[in-house]
N, C-alpha and C positions, 0 to 999 in steps of 0.2 A: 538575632532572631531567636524567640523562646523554642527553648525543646520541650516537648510534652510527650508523655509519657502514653503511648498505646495500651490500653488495657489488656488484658489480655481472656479471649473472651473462655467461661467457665464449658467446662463439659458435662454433656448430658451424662446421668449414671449409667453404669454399664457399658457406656462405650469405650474401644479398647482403646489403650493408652500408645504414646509416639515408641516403637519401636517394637509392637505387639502384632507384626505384619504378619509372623509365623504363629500366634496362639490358637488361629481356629483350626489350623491341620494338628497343632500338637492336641488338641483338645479330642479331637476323632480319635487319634491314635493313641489317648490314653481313655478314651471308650470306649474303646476296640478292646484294651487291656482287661477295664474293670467288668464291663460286660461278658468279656469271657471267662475273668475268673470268680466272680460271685454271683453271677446269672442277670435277669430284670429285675427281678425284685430287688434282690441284696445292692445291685449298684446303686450309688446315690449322685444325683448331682454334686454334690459338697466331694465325695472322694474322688471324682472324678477330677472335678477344680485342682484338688491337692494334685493328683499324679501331672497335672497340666502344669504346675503353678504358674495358676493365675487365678483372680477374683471369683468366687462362684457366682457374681454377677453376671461374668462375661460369658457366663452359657447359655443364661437366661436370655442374655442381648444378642448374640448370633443363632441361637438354635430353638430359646424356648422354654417347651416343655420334657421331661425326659424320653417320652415317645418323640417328640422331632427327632432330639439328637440319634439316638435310636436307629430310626428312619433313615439319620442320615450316614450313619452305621453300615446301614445297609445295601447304601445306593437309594435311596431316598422315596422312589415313587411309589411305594408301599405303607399307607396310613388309614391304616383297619378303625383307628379312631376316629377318623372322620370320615370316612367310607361307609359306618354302616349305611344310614338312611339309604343308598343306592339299591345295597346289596339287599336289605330287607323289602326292595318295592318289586313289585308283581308275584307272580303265583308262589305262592309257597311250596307246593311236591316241588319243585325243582331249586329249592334255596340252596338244598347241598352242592346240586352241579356249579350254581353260582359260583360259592363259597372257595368250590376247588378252583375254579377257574381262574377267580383273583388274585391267587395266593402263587398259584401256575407262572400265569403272564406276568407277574412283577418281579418273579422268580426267572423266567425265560431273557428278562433283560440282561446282557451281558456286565453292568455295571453294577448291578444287586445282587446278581448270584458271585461275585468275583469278593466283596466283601464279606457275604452271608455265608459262603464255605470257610472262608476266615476265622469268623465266629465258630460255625460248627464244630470245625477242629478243635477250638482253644475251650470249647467247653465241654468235649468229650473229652480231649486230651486231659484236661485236668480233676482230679479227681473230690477237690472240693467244689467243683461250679456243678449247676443245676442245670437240668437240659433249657437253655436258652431261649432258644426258637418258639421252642412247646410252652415257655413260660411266659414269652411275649404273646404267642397268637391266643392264648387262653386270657388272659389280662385284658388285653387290647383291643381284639375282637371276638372270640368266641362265649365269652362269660358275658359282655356284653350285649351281646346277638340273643340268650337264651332267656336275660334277664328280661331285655324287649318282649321276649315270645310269652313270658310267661309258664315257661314248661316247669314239670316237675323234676324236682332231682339238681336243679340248673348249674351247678356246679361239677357233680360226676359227668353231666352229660358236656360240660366246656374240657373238662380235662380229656374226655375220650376221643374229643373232634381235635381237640390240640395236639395230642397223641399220634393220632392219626395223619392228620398234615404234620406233622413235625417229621414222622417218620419215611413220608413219604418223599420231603425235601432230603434224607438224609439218605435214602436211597437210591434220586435221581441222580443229585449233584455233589453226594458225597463220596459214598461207596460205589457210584456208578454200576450199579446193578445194569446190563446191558441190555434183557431184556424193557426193565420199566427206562432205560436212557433213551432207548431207539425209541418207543412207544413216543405217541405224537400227544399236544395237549388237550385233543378233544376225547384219544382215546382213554386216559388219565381219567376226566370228567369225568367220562361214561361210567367206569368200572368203581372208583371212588367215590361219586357225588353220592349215589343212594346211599352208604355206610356214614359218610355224612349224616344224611338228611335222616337216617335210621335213630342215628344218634341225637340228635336234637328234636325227632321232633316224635319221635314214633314210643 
């Protein structure tokens, strides 16, 4: 009886290769690295790939764009990028409270803030990385959000709100300030959303 030969069938690009079962946890954990030592901007997917070694295909194939992985840096359910259009619908005087609110509650999940003080540390901690956080929510969403509005200034006014929620995460969940930890997330909103919405829109 003839033997023939099984072909053997070709793989789609970027999918991970036979014995690549650990490169998506190694790939977080060396974006966890570059993210914290060269901030959002400076990290690249290409250096990241390197610290992984594996193809920079394969980031593109499990994560994306560098805001996914990012996201998924973070604990994941935080994507300011494709959240605006929510957060810009209904009245505007109260866009700030919004603003604070999203950033709060995806912060208050246990699985985002547990990676996101991570990062925080590794980018205060070192003294060539770039405040992080404040460089993602300016990026991501806040330059974004102002570029929509049309405001003047749109750039000082992304850095000041990025500023602001940056600091404010680095207060709750970092340095654990006791009175802003105890404080609850509506009473957050309250007292932040306006200095937001001062900033962007006033």
């Amino acid at each position: 009886m003839p033997e023939y030969a099984v072909p053997t069938p070709k793989r789609r690009r970027g999918r991970p290769r036979g014995g690549e079962s650990g490169a998506r946890d190694r790939i977080i954990a060396s974006a966890i690295e570059e993210f914290g030592e060269l901030g959002y901007d400076g990290a690249t997917m290409r250096g990241i790939a390197a610290r992984a070694g594996v193809d920079a295909a394969l980031l593109h194939h499990y994560f994306g764009t560098k805001a996914d992985l990012f996201a998924e840096t973070v604990g994941a359910p935080m994507r300011p990028d494709v959240d605006i259009p929510a957060l810009l619908a209904g009245p505007r005087d109260v866009l700030g409270e919004r603003i604070v609110r999203y950033v709060l509650e995806a912060w208050e999940r246990p699985e985002t803030r547990k990676r996101g003080v991570m990062l925080l540390r590794a980018g205060i901690g070192n003294r060539l990385a770039t405040p992080l956080l404040s460089e993602f929510l300016q990026r991501e969403l806040f330059s974004r959000i102002a570029a929509r509005l049309d405001t003047p200034d749109a750039a000082l006014r992304a850095s000041l709100v990025a500023g602001q929620l940056a600091g404010l995460l680095i207060t709750r969940y970092l340095l654990q300030l006791p009175a802003v930890t105890e404080a609850t997330v509506d009473e957050l909103v309250a007292r932040v959303g306006p200095t937001v919405q001062r900033y962007l829109l006033e």
